[in-house]
N, C-alpha and C positions, 0 to 999 in steps of 0.2 A: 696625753690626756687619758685618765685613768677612767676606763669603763668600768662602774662594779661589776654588775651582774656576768660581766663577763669572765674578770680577775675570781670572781668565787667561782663560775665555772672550773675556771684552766685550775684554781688549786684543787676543787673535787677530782680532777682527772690525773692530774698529777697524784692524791693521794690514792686511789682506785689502782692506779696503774704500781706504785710499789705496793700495797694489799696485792696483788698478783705476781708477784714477784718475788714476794716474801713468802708466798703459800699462804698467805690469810684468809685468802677468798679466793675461789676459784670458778671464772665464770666461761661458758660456752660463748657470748655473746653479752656486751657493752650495751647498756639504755641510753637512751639520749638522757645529758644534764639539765634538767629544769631547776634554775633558780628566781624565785618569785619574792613579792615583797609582804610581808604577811600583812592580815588587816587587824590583829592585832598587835599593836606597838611592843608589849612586854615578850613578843617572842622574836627581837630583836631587828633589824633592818632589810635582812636577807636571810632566805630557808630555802632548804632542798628536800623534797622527799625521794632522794637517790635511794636512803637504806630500803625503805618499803621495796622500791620497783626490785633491786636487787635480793633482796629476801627468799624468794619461792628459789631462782636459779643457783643463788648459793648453798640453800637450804642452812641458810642462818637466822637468828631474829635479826630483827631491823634493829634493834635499841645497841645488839652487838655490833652490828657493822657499823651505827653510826660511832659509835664510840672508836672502833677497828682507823674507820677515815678519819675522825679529829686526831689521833694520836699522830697519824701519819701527813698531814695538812703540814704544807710547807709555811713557814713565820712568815706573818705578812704585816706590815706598818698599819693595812687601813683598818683591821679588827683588833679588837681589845678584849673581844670575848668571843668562845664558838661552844657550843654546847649543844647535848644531844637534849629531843626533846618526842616524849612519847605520844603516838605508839613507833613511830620512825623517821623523826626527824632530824635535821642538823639546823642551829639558828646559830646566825651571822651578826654580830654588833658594832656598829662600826668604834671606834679607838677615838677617844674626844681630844686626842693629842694631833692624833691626824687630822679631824676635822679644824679642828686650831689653823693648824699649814695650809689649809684648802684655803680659808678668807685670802691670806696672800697671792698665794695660786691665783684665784679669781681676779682679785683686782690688779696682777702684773698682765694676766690675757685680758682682760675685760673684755669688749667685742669678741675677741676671737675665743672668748671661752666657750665651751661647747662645739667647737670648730672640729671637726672630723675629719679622716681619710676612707670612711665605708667605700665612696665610691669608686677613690682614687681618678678621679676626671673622666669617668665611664660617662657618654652623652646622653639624656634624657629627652626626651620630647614630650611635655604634656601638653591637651591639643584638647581645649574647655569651652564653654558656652557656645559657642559655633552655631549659635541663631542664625534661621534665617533672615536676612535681610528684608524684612516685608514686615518692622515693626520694632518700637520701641524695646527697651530689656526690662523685663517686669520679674517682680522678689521671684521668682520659680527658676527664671536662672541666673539670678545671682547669691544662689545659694551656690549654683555650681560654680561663678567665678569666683566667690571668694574662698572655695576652698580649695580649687585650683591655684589660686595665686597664692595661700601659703602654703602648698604641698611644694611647691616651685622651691621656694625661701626657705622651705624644711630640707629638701633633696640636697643645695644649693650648700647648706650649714652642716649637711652630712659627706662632701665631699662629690658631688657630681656638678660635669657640666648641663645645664638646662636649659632646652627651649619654650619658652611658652607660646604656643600659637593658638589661632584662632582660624578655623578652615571654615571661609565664607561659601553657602551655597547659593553660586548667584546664576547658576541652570537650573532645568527642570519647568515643572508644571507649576510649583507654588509662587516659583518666579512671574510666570506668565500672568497668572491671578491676579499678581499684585500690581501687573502691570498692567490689567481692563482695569483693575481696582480706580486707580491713579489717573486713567484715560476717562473710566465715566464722572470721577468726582471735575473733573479737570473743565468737561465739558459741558456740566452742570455749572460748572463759574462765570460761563459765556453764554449760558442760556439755552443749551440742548435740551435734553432730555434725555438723560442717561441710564441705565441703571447697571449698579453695580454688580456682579454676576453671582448665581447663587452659592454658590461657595469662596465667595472673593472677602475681601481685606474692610468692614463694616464701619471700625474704630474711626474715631472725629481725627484722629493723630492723622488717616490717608488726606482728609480734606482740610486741613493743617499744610498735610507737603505740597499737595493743589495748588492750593494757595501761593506757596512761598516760590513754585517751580512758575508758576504764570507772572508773578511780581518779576521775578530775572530775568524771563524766556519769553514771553508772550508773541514778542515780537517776531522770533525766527519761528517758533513753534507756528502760529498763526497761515504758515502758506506750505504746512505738511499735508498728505493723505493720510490716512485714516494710521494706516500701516506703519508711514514714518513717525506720526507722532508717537504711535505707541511704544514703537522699537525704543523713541529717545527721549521716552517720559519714563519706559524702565531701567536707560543708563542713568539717567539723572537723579530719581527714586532712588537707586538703590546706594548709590553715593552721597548721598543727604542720609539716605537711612545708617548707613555704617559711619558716618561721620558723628550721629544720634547715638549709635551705638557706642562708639568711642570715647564720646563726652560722655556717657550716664557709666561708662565700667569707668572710666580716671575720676570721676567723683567719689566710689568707693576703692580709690586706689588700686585697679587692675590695669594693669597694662600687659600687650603683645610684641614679645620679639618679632614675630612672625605673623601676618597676615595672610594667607595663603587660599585662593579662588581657587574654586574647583571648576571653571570654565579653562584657567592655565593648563589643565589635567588636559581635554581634549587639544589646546591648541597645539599643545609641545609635541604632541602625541605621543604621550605618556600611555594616555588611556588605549589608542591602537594596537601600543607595544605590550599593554598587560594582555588583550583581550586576544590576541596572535600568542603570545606566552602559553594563553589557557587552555585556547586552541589545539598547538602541539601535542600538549601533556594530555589531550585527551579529556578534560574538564567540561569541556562545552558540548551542549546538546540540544539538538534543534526540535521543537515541539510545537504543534496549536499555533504556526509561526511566529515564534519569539526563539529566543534565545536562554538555553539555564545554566546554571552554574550546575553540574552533576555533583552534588554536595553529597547525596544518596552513598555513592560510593567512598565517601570519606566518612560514613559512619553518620551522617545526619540523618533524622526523620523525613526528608523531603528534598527535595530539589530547590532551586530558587531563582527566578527570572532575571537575566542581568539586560536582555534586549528585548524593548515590549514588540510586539507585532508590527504596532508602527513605524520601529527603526530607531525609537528611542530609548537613551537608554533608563535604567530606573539607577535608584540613590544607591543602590547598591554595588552597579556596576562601575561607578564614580568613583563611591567608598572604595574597591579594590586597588583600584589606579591608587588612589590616595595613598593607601597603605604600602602598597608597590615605591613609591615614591618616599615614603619616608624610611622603609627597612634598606631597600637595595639600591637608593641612588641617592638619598642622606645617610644612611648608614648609620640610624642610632641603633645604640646599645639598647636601648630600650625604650618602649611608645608608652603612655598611656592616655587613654582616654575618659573623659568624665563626661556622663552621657545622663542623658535624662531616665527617669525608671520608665518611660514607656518606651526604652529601648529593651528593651531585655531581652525581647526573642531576638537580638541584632547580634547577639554575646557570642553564641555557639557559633555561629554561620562567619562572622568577620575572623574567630579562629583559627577557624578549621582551612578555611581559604587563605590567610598569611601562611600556611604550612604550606597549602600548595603552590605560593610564590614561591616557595623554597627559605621561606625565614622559620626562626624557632616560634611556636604560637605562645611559649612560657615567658617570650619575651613583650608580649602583648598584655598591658592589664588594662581593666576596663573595667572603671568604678561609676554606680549608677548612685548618682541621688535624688532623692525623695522629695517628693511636692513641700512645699510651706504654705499653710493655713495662717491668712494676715487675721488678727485678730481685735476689733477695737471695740468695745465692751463686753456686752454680750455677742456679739453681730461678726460673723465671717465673711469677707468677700472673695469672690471669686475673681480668677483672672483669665480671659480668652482675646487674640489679637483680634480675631475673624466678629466675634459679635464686639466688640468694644466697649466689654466692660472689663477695663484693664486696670489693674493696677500697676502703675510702673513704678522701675525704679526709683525714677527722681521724685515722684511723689515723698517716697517712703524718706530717701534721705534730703531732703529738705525736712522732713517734721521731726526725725530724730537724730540725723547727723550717721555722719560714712564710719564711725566708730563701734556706732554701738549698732549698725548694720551690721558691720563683719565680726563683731564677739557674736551676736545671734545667731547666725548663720551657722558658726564654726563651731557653737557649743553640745551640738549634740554629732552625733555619729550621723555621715552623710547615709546610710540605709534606713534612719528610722524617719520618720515625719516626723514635723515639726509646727507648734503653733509661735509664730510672731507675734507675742503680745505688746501691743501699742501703750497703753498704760503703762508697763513694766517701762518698758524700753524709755520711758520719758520723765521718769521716774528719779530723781536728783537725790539721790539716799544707796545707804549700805545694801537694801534691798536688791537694787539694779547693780548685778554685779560688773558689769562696765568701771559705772563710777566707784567703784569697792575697786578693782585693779589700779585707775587711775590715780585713788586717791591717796593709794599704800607710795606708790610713788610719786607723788607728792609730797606725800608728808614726810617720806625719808628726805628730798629733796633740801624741804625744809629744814629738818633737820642737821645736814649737813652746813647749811646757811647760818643758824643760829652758832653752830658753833666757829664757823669763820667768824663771824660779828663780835663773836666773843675770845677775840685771837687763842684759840684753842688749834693747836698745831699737833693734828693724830698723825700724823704720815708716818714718825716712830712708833705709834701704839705698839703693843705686843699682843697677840690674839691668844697666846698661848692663856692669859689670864680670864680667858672667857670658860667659865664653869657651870654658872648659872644652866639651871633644866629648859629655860624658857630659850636658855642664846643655842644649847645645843640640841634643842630642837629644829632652832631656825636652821643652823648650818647643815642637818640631815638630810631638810628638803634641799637646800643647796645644791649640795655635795652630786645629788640625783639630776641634773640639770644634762651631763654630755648621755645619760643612758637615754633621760628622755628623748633626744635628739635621734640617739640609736632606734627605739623603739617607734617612733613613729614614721623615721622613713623604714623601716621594714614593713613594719603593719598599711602604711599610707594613711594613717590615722591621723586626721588633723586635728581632731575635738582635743586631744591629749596634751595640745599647747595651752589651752585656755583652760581646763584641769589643772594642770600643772603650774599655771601662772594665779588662780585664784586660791590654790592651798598655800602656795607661797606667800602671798599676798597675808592670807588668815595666821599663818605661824608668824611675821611680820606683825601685825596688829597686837596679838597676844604676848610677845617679847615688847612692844613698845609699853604696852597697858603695865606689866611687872616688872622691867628694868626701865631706871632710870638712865638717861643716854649723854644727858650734855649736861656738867657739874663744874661749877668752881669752885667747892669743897677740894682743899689741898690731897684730902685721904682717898679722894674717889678718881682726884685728874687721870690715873692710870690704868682705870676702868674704862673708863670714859671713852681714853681716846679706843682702848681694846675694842669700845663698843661702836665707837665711829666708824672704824674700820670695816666692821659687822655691819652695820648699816651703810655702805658704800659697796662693799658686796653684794648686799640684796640687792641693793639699787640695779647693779649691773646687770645681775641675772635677770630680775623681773623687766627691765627693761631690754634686753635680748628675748625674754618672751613675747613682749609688745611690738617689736619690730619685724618679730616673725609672722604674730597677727596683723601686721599693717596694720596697728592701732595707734595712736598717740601716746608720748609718755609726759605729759605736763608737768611742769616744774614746781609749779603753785596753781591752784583750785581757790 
């Protein structure tokens, strides 16, 4: 699998290194190789500004070094041209003979094209939405599941083994909440007079589960004390609730390897073993009687409470155990987390502390993303579980379908906000770029159809006869398909798929609008099928892009 950006790297170093060799250039100290993709097209498909950086250290111009490297740049099949470009550049073109070989290439891997070895089966763990169980899954976090679930199918296509989990908080104080929550609605069904407590669980969805828990139960429930009902109106809640939960992430195609309870932390005594761990090394410190994590001496602002006064412990002191549990007794390669933005200050502190489990903290990432503003005319709504004016998930994807949920979602970078426009999103045109991906594959689908119908038999075509500016354009963005792969499981950048599948998409449109594709003119048949084949490759890719979105790839529209 040929990486560009990579292959222009190794030959810039390869040429670099005999310029040193030869006494051309003589440097103290090697730059890192940047090669980028320029945003204008005329200065070829890949550029380097190595002469610049190198310039002051060699005390050469740049226009000479870069000429100095192209001379010495070992022959390579994928470029056709390489040429210096002022005030110190090198531009990269790819070779339309090569791009020719690639259409084959593609459709002999198909699936497995873009298939990688980055990770070489190094284990991942990503560990996403991990809502509390005290409520429905509303758009806020299922922006984080669905970007969670293609970073999975990204890592997954770069060559790593993946887990995706889901780490239920089903201890604690918000549990308890949820649990008078459910006991006053519960009791309000039978005629008490209940009230729900002032920071408890407000939502119609609690008197919804009420409901459906006194329909199944009533009977055994009916001869508890106060105490027992409660205890077994919050095992029952919270297993309806994750089962809620369950059903509204498989609606927009998420799913969990791993479910994992953070009550299992205390039973196993996992969490004893970390908190004796902390103990030894001297970590713990008794204060205002509670318990802290002496984080101070690890270079933190502050200390941080793992045992409240009460004996209990906080989310924090769980979260350890957690992480304890997943570096040194599953033993990934590597965690990450995808956390809500009002985790933030949680960033530095879950760090610093995996270090003093004794793991690397670089093997920790933890990506925050950013609220979604649902938008439907002029008018935003808000979403909170506790007052109950929610918006949930299944609302959303019943009115506009789990497709065009997860391009939304995906299409901007998880740090920046986002508005869900409702209009847009329902929107059955080139405007909504959902149906603009879907429909590119489609109509190649079609296309390929039309020409079975018309016993037109490309499987011989020859690509090499594809010349046309519009067909080698298409195969440019092609060609860029395993870097993208590279690029986004480094970066963890998931918007980069739905980028990269909607320009494809648009160079597709543009080749179909100027090449004609399916011909029973005797003088064209051998275009034809060159061009079937062209469109058979795009197909492929654009639908590897779709599958990494969890999106549909329709046949006919």
């Amino acid at each position: 699998m040929t990486l560009i950006k990579k292959a222009v790297a190794d030959l810039l170093a390869a040429a670099l290194e005999s310029a040193e060799e030869g006494g051309e250039l003589s440097l103290a100290a090697k730059p890192e190789i940047v090669v980028e993709r320029p945003q204008n097209p005329k200065h070829g498909d890949f550029a380097t500004s190595l002469p610049l950086k190198l310039a002051r250290a060699a005390n050469t111009p740049p226009m000479d070094i870069a000429k100095t490297l192209i001379s010495l740049l070992p022959s390579s099949p994928v470029f056709e041209k390489i040429s210096p470009e002022a005030p110190g550049f090198i531009n990269f073109t790819f070779s339309s003979k090569w791009l020719c070989q690639q259409v084959e290439n593609i459709l002999t891997q198909q699936q497995n094209y873009g298939q990688l070895d980055l990770g070489q089966g190094k284990t991942v763990q990503i560990e996403f939405v991990s809502v509390n169980p005290t409520g429905p899954i509303h758009i806020g976090h299922a922006r984080g599941a669905v970007i969670g679930s293609v970073l999975a199918n990204i890592l997954e296509k770069a060559g790593y083994q993946v887990t995706r989990e889901y780490y239920i908080n089903d201890a604690g104080a918000q549990m308890d909440l949820f649990a008078d929550s459910v006991y006053a609605r519960y009791k309000n069904l039978h005629g008490a007079e209940e009230e729900v407590p002032e920071h408890g669980y407000q939502g119609s969805y609690i008197i919804d589960l009420a409901n459906a828990i006194s329909a199944e139960h009533h009977k055994e429930l009916s001869a508890m004390t106060k105490d027992e009902l409660t205890k077994t109106l919050k095992s029952i809640g919270i297993t309806k609730m994750l089962q809620l939960i369950k059903d509204d992430l498989a609606s927009i195609g998420v799913t969990f390897d791993v479910w994992f309870k953070e009550t299992s932390l205390i039973q196993s005594g996992t969490y004893d073993t970390v908190m004796d761990l902390l103990k030894t090394k001297r970590y713990l410190t008794k204060r205002d009687g509670a318990t802290w994590f002496a984080s101070s001496d690890l270079g933190e602002n502050k200390d941080n409470v793992l045992i409240r006064s009460t004996g209990l412990p906080t989310y924090f002191a769980t979260d350890i155990a957690y992480h304890y549990d997943k570096f040194m007794l599953r033993k990934f390669s590597k965690v990450i987390n995808i956390w809500g933005a009002d985790h933030h200050g949680h960033i530095s502190r879950m760090k610093t502390v995996v270090g003093a489990l004794g793991a690397n903290p670089d093997d920790l990432t933890i990506m925050l993303t950013q609220m979604v503003a649902l938008k439907k005319g002029d008018a935003f709504l808000k979403a909170s579980k506790r007052s109950g004016n929610l918006v949930e998930l299944s609302e959303l994807v019943n009115e506009v379908g789990s497709d065009v949920c997860r391009y939304f979602f995906l299409a901007r970078t998880a740090q920046s906000h986002m508005e869900f426009d409702l209009e847009l999103a329902k929107d059955q045109s080139a405007n909504n770029p959902v149906y603009y991906l879907q429909y590119a594959h489609a109509r190649m689908a079609g296309i390929l159809r039309t020409a079975d119908a018309n016993n037109i038999d490309w499987s011989n075509g020859d690509p090499s006869a594809l010349n046309d500016s519009f067909e080698i354009k298409l195969m440019r963005k092609m060609v860029l398909f395993p870097d993208l792969i590279e690029a986004a499981s480094t970066t963890l950048e998931t918007h980069q798929i739905p980028l990269f599948a909607t320009e494809l998409a648009a160079e597709f449109h543009l080749f179909y609008q100027n090449c004609q594709v399916v011909s029973q003119d005797i003088a064209d048949v051998e275009i034809s099928k060159a061009r079937l084949k062209l469109v058979a490759a795009a197909k492929g890719i654009l639908a590897n892009c779709l599958q990494l979105m969890s999106i549909s790839a329709p046949e006919k529209m």
